[in-house]
C-alpha positions, 0 to 999 in steps of 0.5 A: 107183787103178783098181777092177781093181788095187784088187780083186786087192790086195783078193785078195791082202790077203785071202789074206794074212788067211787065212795070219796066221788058220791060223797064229793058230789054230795058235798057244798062247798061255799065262798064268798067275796067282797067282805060277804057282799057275794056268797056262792055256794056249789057241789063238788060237780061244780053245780052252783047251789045258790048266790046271795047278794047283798043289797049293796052289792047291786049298784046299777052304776057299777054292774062291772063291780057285781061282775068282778065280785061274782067271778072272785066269789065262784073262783074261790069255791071252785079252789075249795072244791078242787083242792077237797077233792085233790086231798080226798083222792090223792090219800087214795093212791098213796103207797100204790106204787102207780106211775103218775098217781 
């Protein structure tokens, strides 16, 4: 492959991430935890859009509970995003022939 050819589909490649990036972004993505007793939803930047609690979930004897509920519910949507995104710019370079893409 010749170096010119190799740079403009070096370009388009790159375009092409732009585009999956914007829409990654523009993306929500949401999880939830405790049976739904915890709903979070977040952008592919990894903005959290919301949090819904369910009223059981508040039990001011057990704050620890909320906590662990709260962690699970953003480290699920976090995997969703990470893995989207992971499958969006991966099929990307595929056939590049780029070490370590």
């Amino acid at each position: 492959m010749n170096m010119q050819k190799m740079m403009k589909e070096l370009q388009k490649m790159q375009g092409k991430m732009a585009k999956v990036q914007s829409e990654m972004e523009g993306a929500i993505f949401e999880a939830e935890a405790g049976g739904g007793m915890v709903k979070l939803a977040m952008n592919g930047k990894y903005e959290v859009q919301s949090v819904k609690l369910a009223k059981d979930a508040v039990d001011p004897n057990d704050v620890e509970a909320l906590e662990d509920l709260l962690l699970a519910a953003f480290n699920s949507c976090k995997a969703k995003v990470d893995e989207a995104s992971q499958e969006k710019m991966g099929g990307l370079t595929k056939g590049m022939g780029i070490p370590g893409m």
